[in-house]
C-alpha positions in Angstrom: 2.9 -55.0 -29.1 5.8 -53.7 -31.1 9.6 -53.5 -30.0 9.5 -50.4 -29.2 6.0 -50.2 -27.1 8.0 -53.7 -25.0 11.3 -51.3 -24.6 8.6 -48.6 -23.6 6.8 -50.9 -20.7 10.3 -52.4 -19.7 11.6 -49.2 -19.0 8.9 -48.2 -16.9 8.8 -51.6 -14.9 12.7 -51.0 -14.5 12.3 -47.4 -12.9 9.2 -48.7 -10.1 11.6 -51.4 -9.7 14.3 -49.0 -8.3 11.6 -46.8 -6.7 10.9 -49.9 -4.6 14.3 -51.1 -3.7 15.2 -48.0 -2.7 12.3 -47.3 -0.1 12.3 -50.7 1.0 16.1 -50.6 1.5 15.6 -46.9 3.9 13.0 -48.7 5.4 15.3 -51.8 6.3 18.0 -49.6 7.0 15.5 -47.4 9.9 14.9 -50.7 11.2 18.3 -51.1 11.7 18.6 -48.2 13.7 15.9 -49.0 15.5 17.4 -52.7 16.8 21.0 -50.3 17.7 18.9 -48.2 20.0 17.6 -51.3 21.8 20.9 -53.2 21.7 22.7 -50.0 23.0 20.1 -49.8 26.1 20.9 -53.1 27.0 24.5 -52.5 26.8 25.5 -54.2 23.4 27.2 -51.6 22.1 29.2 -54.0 20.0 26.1 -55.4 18.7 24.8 -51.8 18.0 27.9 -51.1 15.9 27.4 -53.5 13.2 23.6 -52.3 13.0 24.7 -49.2 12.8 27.1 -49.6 10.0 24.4 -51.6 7.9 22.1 -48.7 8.5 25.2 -46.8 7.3 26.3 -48.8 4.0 22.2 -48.9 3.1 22.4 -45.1 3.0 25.0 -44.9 1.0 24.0 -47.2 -1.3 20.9 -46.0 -1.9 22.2 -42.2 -2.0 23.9 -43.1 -5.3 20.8 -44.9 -6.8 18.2 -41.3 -5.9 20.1 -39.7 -8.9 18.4 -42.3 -11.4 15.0 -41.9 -10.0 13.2 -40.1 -13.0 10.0 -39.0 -11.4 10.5 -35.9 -9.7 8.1 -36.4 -7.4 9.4 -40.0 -6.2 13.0 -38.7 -6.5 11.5 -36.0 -3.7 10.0 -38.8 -1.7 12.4 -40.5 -1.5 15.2 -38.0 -0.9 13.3 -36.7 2.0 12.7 -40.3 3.4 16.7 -41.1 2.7 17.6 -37.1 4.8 15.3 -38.6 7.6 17.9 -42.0 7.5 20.8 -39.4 7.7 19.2 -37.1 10.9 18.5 -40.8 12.6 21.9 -42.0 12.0 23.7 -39.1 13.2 21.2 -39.0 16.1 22.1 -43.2 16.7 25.8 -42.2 16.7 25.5 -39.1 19.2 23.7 -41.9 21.6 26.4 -44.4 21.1 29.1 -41.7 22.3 27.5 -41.0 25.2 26.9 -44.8 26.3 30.6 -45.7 25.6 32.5 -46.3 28.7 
């Protein structure tokens, strides 16, 4: 295998890489949500604040890595998958204003 044909294959294993932090990290960050919804029927809301704001920072995070995604059609996935984080946060936070006291 020549230089370039290595460059080649580590370029490729660099960009499923990123692919899979990304998904993994909108995955994590619905789980998130998921444990504020349950800490905020309990009552935690304090505890539901800092899951929410992980949820928060993993979106963000990852909205500036969906840019680098080359493939169009993971760059889709994934953009679509990182939207559906953004509709569940907003819908976290409009549940979290109507349980504060």
């Amino acid at each position: 295998m020549d230089e370039f044909e290595r460059a080649e294959r580590l370029h490729r294993e660099a960009a499923e890489q990123r692919i899979a932090v990304i998904d993994a990290d909108i995955d994590l960050a619905m789980t998130f949500l998921q444990l504020a919804l349950t800490a905020l029927s309990m009552g935690h809301n304090e505890h539901a604040d800092q899951l929410l704001d992980k949820a928060q920072t993993a979106r963000d995070t990852m909205g500036k890595f969906l840019p680098q995604v080359a493939d169009v059609e993971q760059q889709q996935r994934l953009q679509g998958k990182h939207q559906a984080l953004t509709d569940a946060i907003a819908e976290v936070e409009r549940q979290r204003m109507q349980a504060r006291p």
